[in-house]
C-alpha positions as CSV (number, residue, x, y, z in Angstrom):
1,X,-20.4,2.4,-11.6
2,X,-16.9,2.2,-9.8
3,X,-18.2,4.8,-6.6
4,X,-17.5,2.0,-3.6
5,X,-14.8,1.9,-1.2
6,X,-14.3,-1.4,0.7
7,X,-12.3,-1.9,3.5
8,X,-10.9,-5.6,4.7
9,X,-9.5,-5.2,8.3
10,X,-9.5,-5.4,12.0
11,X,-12.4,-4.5,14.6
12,X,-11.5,-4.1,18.2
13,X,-13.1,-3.2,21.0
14,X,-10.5,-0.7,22.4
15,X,-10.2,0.2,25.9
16,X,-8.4,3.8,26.6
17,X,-6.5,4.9,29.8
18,X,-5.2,8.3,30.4
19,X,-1.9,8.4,32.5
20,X,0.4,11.2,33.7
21,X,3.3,9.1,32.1
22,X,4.0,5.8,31.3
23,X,4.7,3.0,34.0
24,X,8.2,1.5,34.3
25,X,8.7,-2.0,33.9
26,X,7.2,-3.5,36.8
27,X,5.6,-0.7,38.3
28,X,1.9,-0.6,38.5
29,X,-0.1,2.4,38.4
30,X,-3.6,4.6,38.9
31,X,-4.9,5.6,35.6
32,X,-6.5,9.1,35.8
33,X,-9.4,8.4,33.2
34,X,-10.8,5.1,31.3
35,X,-13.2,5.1,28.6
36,X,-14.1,2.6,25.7
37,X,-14.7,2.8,21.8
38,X,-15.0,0.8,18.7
39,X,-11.9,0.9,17.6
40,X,-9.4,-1.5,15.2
41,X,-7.3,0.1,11.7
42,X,-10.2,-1.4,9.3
43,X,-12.9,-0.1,11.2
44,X,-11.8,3.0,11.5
45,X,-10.3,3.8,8.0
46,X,-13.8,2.7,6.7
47,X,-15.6,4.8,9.6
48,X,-13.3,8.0,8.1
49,X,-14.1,7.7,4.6
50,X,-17.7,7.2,5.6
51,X,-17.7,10.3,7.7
52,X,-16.4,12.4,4.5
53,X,-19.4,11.0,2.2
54,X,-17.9,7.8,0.9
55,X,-20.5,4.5,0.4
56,X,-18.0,2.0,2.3
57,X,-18.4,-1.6,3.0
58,X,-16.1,-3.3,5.9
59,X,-15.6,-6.6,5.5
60,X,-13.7,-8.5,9.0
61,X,-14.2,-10.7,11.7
62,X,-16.2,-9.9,15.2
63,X,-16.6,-12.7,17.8
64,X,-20.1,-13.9,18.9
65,X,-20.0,-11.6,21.9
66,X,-21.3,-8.4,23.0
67,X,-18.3,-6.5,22.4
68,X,-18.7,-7.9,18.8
69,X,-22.4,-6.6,18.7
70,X,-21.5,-3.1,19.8
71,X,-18.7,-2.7,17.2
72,X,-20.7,-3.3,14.5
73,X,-23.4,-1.2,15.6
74,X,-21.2,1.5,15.9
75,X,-19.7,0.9,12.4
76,X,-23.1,0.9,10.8
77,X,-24.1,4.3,12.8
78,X,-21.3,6.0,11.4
79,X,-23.0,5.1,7.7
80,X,-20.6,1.7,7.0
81,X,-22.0,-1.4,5.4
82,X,-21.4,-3.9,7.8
83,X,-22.9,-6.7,5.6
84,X,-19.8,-8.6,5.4
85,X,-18.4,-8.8,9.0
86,X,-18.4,-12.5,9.6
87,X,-19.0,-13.8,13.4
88,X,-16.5,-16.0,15.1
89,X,-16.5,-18.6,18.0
90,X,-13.6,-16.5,19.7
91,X,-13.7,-13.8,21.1
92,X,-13.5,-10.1,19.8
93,X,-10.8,-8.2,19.2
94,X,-9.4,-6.3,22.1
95,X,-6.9,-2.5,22.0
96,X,-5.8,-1.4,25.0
97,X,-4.4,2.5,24.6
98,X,-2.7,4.2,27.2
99,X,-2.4,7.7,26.4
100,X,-0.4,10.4,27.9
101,X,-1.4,13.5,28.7
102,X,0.8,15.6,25.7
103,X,-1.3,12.6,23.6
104,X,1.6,10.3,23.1
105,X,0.0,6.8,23.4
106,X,1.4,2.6,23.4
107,X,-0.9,0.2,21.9
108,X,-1.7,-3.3,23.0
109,X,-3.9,-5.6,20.7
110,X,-5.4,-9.1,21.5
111,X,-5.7,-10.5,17.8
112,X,-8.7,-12.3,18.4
113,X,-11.7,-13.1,15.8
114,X,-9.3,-10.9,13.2
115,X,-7.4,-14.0,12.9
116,X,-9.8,-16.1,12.6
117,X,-10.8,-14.6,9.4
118,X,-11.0,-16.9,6.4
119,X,-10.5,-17.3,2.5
120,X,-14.1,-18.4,2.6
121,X,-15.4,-15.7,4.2
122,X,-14.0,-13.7,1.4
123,X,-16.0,-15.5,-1.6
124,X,-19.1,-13.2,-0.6
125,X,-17.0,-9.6,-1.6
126,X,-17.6,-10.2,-5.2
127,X,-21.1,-9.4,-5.3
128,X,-19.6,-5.7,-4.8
129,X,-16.0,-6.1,-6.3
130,X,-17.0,-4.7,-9.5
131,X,-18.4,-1.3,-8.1
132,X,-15.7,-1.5,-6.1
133,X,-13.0,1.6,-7.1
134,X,-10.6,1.3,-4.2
135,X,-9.9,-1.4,-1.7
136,X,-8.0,-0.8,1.9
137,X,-5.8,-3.1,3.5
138,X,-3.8,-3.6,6.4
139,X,-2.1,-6.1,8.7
140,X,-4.2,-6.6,11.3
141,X,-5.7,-9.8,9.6
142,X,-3.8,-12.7,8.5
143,X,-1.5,-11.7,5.6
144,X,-2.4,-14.9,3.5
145,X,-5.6,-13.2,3.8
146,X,-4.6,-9.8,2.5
147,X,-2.4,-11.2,-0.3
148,X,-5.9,-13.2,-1.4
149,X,-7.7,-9.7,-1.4
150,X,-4.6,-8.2,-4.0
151,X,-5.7,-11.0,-6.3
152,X,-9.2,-10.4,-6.3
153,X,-8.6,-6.9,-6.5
154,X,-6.8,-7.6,-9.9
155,X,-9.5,-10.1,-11.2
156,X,-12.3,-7.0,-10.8
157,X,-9.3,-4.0,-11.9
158,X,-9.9,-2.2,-8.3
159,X,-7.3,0.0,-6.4
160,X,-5.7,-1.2,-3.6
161,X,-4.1,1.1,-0.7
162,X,-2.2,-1.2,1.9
163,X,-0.9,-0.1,4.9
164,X,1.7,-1.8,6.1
165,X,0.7,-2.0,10.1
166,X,1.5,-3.0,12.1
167,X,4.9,-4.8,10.1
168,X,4.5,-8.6,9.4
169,X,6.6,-10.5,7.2
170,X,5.1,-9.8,3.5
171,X,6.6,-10.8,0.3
172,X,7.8,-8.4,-2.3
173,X,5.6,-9.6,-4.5
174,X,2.5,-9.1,-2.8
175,X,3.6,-5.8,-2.5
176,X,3.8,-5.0,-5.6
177,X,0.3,-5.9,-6.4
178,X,-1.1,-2.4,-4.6
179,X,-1.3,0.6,-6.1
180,X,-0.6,2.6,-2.9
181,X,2.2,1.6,-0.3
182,X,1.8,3.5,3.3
183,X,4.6,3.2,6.4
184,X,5.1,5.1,9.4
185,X,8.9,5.4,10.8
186,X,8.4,2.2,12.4
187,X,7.3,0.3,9.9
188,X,10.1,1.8,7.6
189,X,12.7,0.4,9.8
190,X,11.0,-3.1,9.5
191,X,11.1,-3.4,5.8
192,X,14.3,-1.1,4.8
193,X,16.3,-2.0,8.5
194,X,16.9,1.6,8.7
195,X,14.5,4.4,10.7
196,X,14.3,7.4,8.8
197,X,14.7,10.2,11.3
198,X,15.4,13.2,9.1
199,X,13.9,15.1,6.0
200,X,16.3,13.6,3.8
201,X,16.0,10.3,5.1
202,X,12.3,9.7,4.8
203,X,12.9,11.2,1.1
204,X,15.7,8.1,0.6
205,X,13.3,5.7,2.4
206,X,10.8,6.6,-0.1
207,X,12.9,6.1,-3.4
208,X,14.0,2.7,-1.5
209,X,10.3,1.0,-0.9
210,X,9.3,2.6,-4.4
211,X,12.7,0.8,-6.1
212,X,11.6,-2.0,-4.2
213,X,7.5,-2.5,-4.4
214,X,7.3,-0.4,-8.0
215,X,4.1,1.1,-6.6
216,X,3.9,5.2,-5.3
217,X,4.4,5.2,-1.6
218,X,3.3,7.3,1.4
219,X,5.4,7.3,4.5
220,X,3.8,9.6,7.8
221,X,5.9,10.9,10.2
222,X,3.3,11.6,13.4
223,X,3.9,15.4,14.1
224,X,6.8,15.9,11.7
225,X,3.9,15.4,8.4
226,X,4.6,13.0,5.7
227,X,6.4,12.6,2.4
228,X,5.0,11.0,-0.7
229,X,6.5,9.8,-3.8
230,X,4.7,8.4,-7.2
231,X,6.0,5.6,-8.9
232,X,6.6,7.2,-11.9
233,X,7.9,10.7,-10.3
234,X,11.3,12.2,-10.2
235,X,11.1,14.0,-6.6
236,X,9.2,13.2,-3.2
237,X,6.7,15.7,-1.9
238,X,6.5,16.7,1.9
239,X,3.2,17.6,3.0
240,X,3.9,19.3,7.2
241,X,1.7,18.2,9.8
242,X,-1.0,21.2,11.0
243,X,-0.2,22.6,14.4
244,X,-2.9,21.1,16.1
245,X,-2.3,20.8,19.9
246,X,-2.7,16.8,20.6
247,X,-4.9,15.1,23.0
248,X,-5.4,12.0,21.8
249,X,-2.6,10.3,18.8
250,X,-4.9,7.3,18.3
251,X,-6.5,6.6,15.1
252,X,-4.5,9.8,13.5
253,X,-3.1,7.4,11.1
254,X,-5.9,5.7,10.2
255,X,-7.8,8.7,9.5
256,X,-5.0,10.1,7.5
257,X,-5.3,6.8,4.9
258,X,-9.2,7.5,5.0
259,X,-8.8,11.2,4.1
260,X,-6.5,10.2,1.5
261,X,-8.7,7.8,-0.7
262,X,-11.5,10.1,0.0
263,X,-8.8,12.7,-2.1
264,X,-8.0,10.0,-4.9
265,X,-12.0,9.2,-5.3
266,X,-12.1,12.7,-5.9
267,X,-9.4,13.1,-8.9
268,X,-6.8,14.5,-6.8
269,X,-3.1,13.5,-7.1
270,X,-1.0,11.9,-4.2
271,X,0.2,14.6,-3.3
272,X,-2.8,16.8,-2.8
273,X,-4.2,13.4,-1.5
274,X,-2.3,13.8,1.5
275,X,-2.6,17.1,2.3
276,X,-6.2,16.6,2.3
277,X,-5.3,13.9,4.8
278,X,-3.5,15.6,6.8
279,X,-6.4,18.0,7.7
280,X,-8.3,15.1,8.7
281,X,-5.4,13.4,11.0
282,X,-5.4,17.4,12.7
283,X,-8.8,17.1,13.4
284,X,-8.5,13.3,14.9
285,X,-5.7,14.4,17.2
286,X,-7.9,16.9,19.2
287,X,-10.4,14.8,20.9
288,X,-9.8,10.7,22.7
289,X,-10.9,8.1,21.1
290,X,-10.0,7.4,16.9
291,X,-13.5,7.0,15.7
292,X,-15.8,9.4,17.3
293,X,-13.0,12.2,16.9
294,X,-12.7,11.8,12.8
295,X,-14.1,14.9,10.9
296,X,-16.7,15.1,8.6
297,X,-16.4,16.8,5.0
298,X,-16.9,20.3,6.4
299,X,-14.5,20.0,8.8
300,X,-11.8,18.3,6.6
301,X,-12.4,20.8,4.0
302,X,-12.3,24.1,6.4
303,X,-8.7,23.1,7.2
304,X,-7.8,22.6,3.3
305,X,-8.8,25.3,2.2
306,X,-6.2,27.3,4.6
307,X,-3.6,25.3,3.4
């Protein structure tokens, strides 16, 4: 029986500092609060759709370190198969997040044992490929390694959802191998050259990746919500962002594309899909840290249902 969800992406070891505002170039500053987390976008898009009921297996790259050890024992508590993290001599991967206080963050990431991930380490994945219904991708590992995992996805008729973060130079035509397409503004701008900043823009950026990757795409927006558009449909949907007050940003995407699969697993269209997600982004924005703030499948469902 199809009933998995795997996951093929990034651990880091993410380190959060709370400021008033952002440093100027050059200008050093006192952070007001530090904490640490497992963090990293395949981690914690597997740790989401765990935390709504999901079986999930993450497949990825720690190093041989401690930081490695306390990811994946902070994976497997949250209920993810951790079987097929592979150990690297380099070290782990490292997030630095430096949140403001209205939850606006910036993001740096040491790549680490991510990319040092392999084609070989990927051979093991089809003991569970064929209960595998969908598979979640991103671009925090080599690309050559995610346009492998399209083709095996193919070769064992499995779903793929990739999220195109951060942007990397990525052929059309692996593109057009998932079923799923998912871009923030940012990453809009890197594969159309144009940001969408309005309503109507995001709808135009969405007709132009769908013209362009022949697959249905989602594009968020952060506060603003997100628009949606199927392949084979005539008009985008917009799906508005719940007026959560935001303390921490971090992870709100992530949690978004694990609330959405969650949806699909469940026969629910795109659409609904990400409304669905959305409640689970609203809940993610209300506490620090990506992982340890994601709801579980009472709290995601309390907010649908008021939709």
């Amino acid at each position: 029986m199809k009933d998995k969800i795997l996951t093929v992406g990034s651990l880091n070891y993410d380190i959060f500092l709370t400021v008033s505002r952002f440093p100027e170039e050059g200008e050093s500053m006192i952070a007001e609060e530090a904490s640490f987390s497992s963090g990293g976008k395949g981690a914690n898009q597997a740790v989401q759709a765990a935390r709504l009921g999901l079986e999930v297996y993450l497949a990825g790259a720690v190093g041989k370190d401690g930081n490695g050890k306390y990811l994946k024992e902070t994976v497997a508590g949250y209920n993810v198969n951790t079987a097929y993290i592979a150990e690297k001599d380099v070290p782990t991967g490292l997030g630095v997040v430096t949140t403001r206080r209205d939850g606006a963050v910036k993001i740096t990431v040491l790549k680490g044992a991510n990319f040092a991930l392999e084609k070989a380490d990927l051979e093991p994945l089809r003991e569970i490929l064929p209960e595998v219904s969908w598979m979640i991708l991103q671009m925090e590992i080599p690309t050559e390694i995610d346009e492998a995992l399209l083709d095996m996805a193919a070769e064992y008729d499995c779903k793929v959802v990739l999220n195109a973060a951060p942007p990397a130079p990525f052929s059309d035509e692996a593109f057009r191998k998932a079923d799923i397409t998912v871009f923030n503004e940012t990453e809009a701008l890197y594969y159309l050259g144009y940001r969408p900043e309005t309503r109507e823009e995001a709808y135009q950026a969405l007709r132009d990746l769908r013209d362009r990757f022949h697959n249905d795409v989602v594009i968020t927006l952060g506060k603003d919500g997100a628009v949606c558009l199927e392949k084979n449909a005539d008009e985008p949907a917009f799906i508005p962002a719940l007026p959560m007050k935001a303390v921490d940003t971090t992870g709100a995407g992530d949690s978004f594309i694990g609330g959405m699969v969650y949806a699909l697993t469940k026969g629910k269209d795109l659409e609904e899909a990400c409304r669905f997600a959305s409640c689970c982004s609203a809940v993610t924005i209300q506490g620090y840290g990506a992982q340890v703030s994601m709801p579980d499948l009472e709290q995601a469902e309390a907010l649908y249902k008021k939709l």
